[in-house]
NUPA-324039 format. One line per field, with one value per residue: x, y, z of N, C-alpha, C, CB in turn; residue in three letters. Coordinates in Angstrom, 1 decimal. Atoms other than C-alpha are relative to their C-alpha. Last residue first. Glycine has a CB too. Layout:
N
n_east	c(X,...);
n_north	c(Y,...);
n_up	c(Z,...);
ca_east	c(X,...);
ca_north	c(Y,...);
ca_up	c(Z,...);
c_east	c(X,...);
c_north	c(Y,...);
c_up	c(Z,...);
cb_east	c(X,...);
cb_north	c(Y,...);
cb_up	c(Z,...);
r	c(ALA,...);
***
This chain:
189
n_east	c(1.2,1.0,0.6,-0.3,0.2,0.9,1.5,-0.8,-0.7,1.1,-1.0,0.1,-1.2,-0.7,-1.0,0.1,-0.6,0.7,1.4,0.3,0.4,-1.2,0.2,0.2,0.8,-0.2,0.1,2.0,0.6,-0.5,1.0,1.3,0.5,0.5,-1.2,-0.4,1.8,1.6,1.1,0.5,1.0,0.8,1.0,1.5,0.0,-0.7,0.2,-1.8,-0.9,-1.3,-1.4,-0.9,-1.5,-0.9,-1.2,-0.4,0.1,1.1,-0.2,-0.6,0.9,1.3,0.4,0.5,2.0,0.3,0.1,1.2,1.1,-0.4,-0.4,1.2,0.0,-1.0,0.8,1.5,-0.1,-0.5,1.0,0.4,-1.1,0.0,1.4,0.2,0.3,-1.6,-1.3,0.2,0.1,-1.6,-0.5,-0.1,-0.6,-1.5,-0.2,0.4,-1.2,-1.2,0.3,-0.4,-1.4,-0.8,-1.0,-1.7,0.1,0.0,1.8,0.4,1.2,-0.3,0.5,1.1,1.4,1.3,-0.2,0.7,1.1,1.0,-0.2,1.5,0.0,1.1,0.3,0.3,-1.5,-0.8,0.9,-0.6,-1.4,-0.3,0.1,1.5,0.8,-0.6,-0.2,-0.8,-1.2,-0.2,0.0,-1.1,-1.3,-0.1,0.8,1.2,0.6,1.0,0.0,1.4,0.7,1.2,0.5,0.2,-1.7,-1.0,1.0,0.1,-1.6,-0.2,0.1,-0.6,1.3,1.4,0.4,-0.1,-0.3,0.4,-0.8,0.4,-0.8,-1.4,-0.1,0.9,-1.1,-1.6,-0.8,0.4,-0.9,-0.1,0.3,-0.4,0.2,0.3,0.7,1.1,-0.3,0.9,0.4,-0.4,0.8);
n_north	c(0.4,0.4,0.1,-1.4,-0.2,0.5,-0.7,-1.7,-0.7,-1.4,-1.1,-0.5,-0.7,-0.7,0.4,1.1,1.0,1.7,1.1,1.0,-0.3,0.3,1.2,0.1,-1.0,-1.3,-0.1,-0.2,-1.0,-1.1,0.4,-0.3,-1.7,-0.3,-0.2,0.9,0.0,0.8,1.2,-0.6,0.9,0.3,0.6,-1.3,0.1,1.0,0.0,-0.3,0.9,0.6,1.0,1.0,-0.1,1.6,-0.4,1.7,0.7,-0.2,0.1,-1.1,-0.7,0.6,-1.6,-1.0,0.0,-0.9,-1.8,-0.6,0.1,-0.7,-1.5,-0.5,-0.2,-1.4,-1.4,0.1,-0.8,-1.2,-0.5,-0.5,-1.1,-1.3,-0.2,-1.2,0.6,-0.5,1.6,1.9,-0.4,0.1,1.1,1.1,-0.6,0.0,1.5,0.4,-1.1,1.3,1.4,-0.4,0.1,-1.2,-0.6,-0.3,-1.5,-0.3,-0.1,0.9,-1.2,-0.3,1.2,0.4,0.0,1.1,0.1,-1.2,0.6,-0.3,-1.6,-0.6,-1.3,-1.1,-1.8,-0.4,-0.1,1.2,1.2,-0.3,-0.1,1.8,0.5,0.0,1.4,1.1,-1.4,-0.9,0.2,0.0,1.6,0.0,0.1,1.4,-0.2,-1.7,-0.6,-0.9,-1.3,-0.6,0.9,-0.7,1.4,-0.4,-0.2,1.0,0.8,-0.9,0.9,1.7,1.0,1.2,1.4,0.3,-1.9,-0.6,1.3,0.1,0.5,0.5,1.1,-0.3,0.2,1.6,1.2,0.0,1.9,1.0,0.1,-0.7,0.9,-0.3,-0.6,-1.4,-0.9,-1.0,-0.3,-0.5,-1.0,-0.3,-0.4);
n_up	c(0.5,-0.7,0.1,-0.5,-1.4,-1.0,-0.7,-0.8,0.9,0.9,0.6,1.3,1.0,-0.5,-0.5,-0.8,0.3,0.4,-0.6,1.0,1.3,0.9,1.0,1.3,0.8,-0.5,-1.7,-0.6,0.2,-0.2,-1.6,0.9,0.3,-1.1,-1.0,-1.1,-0.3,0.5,-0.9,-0.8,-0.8,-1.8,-0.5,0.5,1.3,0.5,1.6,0.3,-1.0,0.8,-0.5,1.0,-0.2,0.5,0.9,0.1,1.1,0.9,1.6,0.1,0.0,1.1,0.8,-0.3,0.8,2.0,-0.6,-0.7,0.7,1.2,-0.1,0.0,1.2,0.3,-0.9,0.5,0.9,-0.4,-0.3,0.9,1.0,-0.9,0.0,-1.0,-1.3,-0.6,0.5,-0.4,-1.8,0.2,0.7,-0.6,-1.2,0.2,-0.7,-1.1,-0.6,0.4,-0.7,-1.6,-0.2,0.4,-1.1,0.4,-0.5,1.0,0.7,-1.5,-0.3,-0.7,-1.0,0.7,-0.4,0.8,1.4,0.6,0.3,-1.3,1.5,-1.1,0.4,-0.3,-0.4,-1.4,-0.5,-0.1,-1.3,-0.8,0.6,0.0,-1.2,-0.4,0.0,-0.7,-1.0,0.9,0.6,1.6,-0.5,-0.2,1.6,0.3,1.5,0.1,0.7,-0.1,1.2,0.8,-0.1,-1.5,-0.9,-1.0,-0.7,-0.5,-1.1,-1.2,-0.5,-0.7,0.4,-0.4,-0.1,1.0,0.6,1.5,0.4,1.0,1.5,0.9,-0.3,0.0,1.6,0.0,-1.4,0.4,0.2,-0.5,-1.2,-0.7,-1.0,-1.6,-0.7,0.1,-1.2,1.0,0.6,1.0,0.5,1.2,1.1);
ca_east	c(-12.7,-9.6,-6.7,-3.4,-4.0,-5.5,-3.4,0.0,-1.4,-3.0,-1.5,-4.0,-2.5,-5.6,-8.2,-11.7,-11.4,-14.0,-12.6,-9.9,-10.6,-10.2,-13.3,-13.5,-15.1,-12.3,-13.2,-14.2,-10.3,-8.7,-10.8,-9.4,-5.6,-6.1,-6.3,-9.6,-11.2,-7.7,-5.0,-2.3,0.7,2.1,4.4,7.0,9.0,7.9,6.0,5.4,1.8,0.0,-3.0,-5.6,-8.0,-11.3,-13.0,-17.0,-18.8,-17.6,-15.5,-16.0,-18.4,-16.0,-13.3,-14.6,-14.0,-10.3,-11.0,-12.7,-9.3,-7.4,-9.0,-9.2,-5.3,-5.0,-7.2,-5.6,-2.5,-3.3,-4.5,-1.1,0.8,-1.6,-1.5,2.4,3.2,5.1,2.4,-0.8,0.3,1.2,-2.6,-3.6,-1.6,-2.9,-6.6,-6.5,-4.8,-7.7,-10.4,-8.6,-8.7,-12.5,-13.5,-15.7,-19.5,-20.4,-20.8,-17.1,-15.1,-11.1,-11.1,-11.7,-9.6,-6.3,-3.4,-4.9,-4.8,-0.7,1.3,2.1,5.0,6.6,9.6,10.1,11.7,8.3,6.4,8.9,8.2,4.3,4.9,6.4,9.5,11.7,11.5,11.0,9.1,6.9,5.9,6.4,3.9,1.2,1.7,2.8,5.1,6.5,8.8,8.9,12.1,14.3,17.7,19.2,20.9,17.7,16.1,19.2,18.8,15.2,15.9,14.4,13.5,15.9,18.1,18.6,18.4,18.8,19.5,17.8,19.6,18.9,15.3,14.9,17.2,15.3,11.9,11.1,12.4,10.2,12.0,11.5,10.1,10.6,12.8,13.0,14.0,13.8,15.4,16.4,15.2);
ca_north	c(15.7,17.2,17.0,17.0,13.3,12.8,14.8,13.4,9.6,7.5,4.5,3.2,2.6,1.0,0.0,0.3,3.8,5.5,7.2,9.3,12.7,11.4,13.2,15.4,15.4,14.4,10.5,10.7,12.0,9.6,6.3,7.6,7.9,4.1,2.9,1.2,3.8,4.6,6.3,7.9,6.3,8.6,7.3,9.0,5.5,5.1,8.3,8.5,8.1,11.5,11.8,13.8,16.0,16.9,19.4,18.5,21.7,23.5,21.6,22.4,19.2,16.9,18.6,15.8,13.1,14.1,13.6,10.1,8.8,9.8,8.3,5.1,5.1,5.6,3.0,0.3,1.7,-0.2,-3.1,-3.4,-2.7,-5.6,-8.1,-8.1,-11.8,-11.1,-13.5,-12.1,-7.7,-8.6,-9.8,-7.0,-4.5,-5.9,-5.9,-2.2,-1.1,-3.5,-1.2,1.7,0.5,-0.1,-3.7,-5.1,-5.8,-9.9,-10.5,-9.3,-8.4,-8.6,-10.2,-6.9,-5.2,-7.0,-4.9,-3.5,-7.1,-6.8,-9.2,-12.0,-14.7,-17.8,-19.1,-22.9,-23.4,-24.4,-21.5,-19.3,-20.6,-20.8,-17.1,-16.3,-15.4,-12.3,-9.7,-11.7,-14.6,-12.3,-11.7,-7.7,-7.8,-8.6,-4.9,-3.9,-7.3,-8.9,-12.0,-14.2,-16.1,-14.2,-16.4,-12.8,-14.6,-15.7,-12.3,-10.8,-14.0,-13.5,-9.5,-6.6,-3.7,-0.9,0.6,-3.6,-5.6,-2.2,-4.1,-2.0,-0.6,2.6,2.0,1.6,4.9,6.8,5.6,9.3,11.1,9.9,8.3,9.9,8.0,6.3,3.1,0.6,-2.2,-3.5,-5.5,-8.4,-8.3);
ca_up	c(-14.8,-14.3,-17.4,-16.5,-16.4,-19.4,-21.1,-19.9,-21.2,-18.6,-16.5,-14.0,-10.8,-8.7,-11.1,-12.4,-13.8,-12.4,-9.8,-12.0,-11.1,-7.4,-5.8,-2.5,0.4,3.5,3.6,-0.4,-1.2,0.9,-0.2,-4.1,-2.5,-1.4,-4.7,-5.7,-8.3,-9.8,-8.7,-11.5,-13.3,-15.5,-18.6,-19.4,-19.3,-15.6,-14.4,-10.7,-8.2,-9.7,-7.8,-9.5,-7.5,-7.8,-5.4,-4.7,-3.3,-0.6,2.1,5.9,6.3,4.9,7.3,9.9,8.1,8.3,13.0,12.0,10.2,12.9,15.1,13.2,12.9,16.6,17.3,14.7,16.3,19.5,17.9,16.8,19.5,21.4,18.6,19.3,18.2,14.8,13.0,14.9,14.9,10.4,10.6,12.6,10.8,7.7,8.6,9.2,5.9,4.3,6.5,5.2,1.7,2.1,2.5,-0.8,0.8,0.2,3.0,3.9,1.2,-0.3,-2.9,-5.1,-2.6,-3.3,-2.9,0.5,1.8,2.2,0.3,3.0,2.3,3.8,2.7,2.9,-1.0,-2.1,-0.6,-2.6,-6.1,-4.7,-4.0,-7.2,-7.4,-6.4,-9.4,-13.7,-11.9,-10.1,-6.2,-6.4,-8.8,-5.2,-4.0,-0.3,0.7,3.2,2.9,5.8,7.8,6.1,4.2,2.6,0.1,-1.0,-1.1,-3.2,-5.7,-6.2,-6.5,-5.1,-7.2,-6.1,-3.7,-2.7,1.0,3.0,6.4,9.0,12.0,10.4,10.4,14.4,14.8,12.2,13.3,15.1,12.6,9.9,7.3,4.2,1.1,-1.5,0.1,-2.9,-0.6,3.0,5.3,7.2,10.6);
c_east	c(-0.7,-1.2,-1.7,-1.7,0.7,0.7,-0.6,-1.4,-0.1,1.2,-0.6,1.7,-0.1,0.9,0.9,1.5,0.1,0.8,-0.5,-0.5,-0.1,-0.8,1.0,-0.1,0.5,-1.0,-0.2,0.5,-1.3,-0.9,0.5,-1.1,-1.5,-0.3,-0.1,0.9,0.3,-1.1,-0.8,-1.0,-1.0,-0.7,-0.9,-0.7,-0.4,0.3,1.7,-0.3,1.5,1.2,1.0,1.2,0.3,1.1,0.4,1.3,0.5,0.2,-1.4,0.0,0.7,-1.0,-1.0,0.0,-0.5,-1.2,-0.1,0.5,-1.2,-0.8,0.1,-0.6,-1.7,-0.3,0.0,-0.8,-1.1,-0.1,0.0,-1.9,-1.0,-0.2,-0.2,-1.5,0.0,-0.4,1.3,1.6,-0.2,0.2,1.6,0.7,-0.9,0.3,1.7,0.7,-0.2,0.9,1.3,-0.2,0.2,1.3,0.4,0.2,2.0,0.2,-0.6,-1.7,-0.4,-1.6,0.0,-0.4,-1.3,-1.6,-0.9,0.3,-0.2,-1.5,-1.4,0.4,-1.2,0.2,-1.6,-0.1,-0.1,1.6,1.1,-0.7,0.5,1.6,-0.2,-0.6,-1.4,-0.2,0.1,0.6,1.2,0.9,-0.1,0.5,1.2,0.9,0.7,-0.7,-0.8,0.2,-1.2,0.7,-1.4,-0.9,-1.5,-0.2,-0.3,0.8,0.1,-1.2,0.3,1.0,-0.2,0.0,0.9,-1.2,-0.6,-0.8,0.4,0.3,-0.3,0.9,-1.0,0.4,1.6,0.1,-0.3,0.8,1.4,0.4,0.1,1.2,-0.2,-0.3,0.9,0.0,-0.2,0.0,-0.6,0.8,-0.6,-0.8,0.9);
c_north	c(0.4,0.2,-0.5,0.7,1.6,0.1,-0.1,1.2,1.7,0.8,0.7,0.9,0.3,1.0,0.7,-0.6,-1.1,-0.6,-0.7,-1.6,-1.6,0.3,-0.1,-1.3,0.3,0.5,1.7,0.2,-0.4,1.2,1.4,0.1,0.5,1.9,0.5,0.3,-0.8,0.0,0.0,-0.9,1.2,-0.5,0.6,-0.2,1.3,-0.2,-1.1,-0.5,0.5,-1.1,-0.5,-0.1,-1.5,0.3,-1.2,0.4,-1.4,-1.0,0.8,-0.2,1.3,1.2,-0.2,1.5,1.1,0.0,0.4,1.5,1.0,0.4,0.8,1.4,0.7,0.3,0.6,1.4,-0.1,1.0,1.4,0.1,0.0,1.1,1.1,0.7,1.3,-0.1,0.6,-0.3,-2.1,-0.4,0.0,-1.6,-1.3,0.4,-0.3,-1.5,-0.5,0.3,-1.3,-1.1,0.2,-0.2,1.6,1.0,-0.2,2.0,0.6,0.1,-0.9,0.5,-0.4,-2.1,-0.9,0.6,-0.8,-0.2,1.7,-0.1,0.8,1.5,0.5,1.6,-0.1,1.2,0.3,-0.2,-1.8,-1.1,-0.2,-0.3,-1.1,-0.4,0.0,-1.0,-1.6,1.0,0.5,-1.1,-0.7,-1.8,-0.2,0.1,-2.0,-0.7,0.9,0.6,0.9,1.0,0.5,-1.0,0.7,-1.4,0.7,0.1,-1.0,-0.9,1.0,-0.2,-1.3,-0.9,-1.1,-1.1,-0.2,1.6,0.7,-1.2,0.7,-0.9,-1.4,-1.2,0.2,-0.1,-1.1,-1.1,0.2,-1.6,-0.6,0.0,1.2,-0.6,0.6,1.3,1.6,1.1,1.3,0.3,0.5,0.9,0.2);
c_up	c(1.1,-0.2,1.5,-0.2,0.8,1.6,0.8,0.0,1.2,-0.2,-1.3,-0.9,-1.3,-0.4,1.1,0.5,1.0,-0.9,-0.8,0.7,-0.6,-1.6,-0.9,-1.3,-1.1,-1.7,-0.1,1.5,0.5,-0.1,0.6,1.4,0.0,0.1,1.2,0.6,1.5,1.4,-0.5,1.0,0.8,0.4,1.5,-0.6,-0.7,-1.8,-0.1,-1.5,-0.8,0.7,-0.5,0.3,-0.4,0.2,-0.7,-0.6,0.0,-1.0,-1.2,-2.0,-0.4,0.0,-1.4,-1.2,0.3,-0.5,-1.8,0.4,0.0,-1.4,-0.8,0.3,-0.4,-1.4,-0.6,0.3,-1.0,-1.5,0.3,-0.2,-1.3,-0.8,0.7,-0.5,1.1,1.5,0.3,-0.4,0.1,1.6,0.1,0.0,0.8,1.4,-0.6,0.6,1.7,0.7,-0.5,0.6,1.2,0.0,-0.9,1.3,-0.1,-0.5,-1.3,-0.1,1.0,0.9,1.1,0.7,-1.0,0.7,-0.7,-1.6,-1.1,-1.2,1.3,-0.9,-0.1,-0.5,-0.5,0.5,1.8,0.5,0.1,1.3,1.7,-0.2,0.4,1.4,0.3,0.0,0.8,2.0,0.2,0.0,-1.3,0.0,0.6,-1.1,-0.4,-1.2,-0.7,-1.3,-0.1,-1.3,-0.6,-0.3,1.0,1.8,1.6,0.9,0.3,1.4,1.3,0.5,0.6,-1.2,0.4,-0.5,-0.6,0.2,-2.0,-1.1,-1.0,-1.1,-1.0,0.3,-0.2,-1.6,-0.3,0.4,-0.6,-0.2,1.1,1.0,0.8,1.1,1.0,0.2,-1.3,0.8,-0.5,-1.4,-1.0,-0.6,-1.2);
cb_east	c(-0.1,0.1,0.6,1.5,0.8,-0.4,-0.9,1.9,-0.9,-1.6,1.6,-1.4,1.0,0.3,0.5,-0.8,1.1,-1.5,-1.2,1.5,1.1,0.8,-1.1,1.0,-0.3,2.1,1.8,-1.6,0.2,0.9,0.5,-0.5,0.5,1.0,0.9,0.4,-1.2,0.3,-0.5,-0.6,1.0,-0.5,0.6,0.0,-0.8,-0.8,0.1,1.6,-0.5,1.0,-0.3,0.1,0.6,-0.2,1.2,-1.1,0.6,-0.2,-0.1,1.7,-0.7,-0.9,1.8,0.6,-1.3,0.8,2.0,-0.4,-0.4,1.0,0.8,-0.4,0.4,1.8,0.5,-0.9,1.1,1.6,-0.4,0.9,1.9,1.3,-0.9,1.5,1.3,0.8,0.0,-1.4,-2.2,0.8,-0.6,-0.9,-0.5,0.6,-1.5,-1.5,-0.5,0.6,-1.7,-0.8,0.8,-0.1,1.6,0.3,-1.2,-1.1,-0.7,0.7,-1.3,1.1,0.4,0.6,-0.2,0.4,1.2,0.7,-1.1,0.3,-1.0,0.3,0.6,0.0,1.1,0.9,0.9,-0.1,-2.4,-0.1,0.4,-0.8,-0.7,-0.7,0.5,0.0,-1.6,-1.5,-0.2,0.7,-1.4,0.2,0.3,-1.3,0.9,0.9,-0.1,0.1,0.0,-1.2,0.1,-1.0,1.7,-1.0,1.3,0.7,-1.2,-0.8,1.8,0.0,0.6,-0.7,-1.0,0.4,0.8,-1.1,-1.6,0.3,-0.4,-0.7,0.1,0.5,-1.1,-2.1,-0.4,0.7,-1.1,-0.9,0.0,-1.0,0.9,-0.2,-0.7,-0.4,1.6,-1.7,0.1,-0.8,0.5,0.2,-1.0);
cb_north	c(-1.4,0.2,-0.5,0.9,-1.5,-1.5,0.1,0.9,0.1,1.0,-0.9,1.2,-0.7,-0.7,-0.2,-1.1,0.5,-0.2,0.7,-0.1,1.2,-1.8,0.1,0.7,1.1,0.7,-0.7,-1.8,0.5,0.0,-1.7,-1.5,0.5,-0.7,0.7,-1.1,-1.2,-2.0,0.0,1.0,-1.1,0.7,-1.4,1.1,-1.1,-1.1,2.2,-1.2,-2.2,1.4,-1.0,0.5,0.4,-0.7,0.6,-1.2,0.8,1.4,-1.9,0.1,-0.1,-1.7,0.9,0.2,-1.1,-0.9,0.9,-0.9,-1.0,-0.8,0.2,-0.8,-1.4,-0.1,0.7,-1.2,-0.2,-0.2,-0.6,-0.7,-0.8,0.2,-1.0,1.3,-1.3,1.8,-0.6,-1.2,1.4,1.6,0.1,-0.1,1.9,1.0,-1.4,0.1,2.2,-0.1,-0.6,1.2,0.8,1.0,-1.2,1.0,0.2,-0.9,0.9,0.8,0.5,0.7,-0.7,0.4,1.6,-2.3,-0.4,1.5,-0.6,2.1,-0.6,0.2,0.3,0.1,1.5,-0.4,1.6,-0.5,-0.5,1.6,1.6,-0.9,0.5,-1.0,-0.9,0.0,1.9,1.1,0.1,1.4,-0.4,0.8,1.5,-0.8,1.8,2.1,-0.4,1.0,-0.6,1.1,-0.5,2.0,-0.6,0.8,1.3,-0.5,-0.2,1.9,0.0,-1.3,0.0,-0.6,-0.6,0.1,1.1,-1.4,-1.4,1.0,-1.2,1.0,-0.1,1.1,1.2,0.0,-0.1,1.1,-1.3,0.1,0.7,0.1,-1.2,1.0,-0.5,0.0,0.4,-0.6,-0.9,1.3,0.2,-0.9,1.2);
cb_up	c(-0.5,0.8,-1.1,-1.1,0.5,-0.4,-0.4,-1.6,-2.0,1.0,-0.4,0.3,-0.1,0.3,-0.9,-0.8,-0.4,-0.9,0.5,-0.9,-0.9,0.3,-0.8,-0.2,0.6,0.3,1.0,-0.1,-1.2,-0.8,1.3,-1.4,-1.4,1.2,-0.4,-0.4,-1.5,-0.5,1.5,-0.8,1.2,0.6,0.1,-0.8,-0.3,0.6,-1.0,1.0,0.0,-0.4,0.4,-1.5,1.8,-1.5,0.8,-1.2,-1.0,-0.6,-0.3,1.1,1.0,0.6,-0.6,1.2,0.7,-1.5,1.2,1.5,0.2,-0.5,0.4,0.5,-0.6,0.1,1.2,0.9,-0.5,0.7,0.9,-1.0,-0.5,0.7,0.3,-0.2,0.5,-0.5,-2.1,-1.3,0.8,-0.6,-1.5,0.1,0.4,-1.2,-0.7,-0.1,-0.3,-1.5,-0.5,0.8,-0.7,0.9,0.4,-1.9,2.1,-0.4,0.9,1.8,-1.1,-0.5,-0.1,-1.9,0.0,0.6,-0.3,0.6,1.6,1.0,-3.0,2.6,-1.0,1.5,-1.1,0.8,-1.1,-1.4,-0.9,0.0,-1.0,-1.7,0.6,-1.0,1.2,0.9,0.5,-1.7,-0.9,-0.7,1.0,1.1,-1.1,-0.2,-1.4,-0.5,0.1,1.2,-1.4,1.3,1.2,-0.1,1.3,-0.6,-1.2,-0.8,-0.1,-0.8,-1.5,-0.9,-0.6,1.1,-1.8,-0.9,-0.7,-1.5,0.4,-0.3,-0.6,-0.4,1.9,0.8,-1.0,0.7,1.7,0.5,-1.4,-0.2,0.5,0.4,0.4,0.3,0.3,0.0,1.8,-0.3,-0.5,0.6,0.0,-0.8,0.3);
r	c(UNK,UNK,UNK,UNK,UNK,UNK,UNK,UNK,UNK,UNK,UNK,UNK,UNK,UNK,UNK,UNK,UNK,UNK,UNK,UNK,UNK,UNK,UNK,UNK,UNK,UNK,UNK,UNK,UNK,UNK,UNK,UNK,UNK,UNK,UNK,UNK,UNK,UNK,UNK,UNK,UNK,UNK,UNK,UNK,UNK,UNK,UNK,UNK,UNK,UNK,UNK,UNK,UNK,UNK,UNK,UNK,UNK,UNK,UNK,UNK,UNK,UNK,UNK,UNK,UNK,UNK,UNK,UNK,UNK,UNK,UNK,UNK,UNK,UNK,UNK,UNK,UNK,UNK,UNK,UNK,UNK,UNK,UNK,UNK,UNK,UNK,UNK,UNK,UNK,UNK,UNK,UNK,UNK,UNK,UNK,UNK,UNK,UNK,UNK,UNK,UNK,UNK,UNK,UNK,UNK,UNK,UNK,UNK,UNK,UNK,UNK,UNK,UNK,UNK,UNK,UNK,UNK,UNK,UNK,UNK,UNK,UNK,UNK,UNK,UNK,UNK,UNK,UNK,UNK,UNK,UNK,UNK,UNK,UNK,UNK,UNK,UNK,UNK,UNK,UNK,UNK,UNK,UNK,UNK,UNK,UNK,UNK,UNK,UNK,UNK,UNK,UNK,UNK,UNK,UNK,UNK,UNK,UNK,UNK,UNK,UNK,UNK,UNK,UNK,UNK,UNK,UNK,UNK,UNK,UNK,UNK,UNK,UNK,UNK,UNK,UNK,UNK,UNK,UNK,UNK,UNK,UNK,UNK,UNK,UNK,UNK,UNK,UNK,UNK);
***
């Protein structure tokens, strides 16, 4: 496996070991020429911008050079439905894991965690009923430029707060990442 970029996060303890023997391919926004040089037989994905000109290529760009590539479904809910009925983010979060579980050939594993995930899920629904009222809460993703990005109506934070009873302050903005000035988003609606 060639590797990842951008890492945010902490790695749990648990995948330490199995992420350590990771390539890091770039500390920061991949490039086209970094993901070349790499030669992987796919390119994964979280958010369809990463699939640019101006960052690794476009995915036709990359289709024509024999790379395969797979943005996950949660970055596209709006084309993303069934009967005409837009997928939750969770459900998108779902069909990714199966979809990734088909084309690395451990459908199993990732049925499996499907479960587990759903579970899960179904035990935070529960403190729905413990909740007074309707809390809002305003999701600060990171400030680019001082600029804050916050979740929108579509991100998966916003499916978050209704599962467990509350309400992203900024639900009706029709987008994922909205970027909104310092009031507005110190500001709950």
């Amino acid at each position: 496996m060639a590797g990842t970029s951008n890492l945010k996060t902490k790695i749990a303890p648990e995948y330490r070991a199995a992420y350590d023997g990771v390539k890091v391919l770039s500390p920061k926004i991949l490039t086209s020429e970094q993901l070349r040089a790499a030669a992987p037989d796919l390119a994964v994905g979280g958010f369809a911008d990463y699939f640019t000109k101006d960052r690794v290529g476009t995915r036709e760009e990359l289709a024509e050079l024999g790379l395969p590539s797979f943005v996950s479904a949660v970055d596209c809910p709006k084309r993303n439905t069934v009967d005409g009925r837009a997928r939750t983010p969770f459900e998108l979060l779902f069909k990714d894991y199966a979809d990734l579980g088909k084309a690395f050939g451990v459908e199993k594993r990732a049925e499996k965690l499907v479960r587990e995930q759903r579970a899960t899920l179904a035990g935070a629904a529960k403190t729905k009923k413990r909740v007074k009222g309707e809390p809002s809460v305003v999701w600060l993703y990171s400030v680019y430029g001082d600029t804050p990005y916050v979740a929108g109506r579509s991100a998966m934070p916003s499916e978050m707060s209704r599962v467990v009873g509350a309400r992203n302050a900024f639900d009706d903005v029709d987008e994922d990442w909205p970027q909104v000035s310092w009031e507005d988003s110190q500001a709950i609606r």
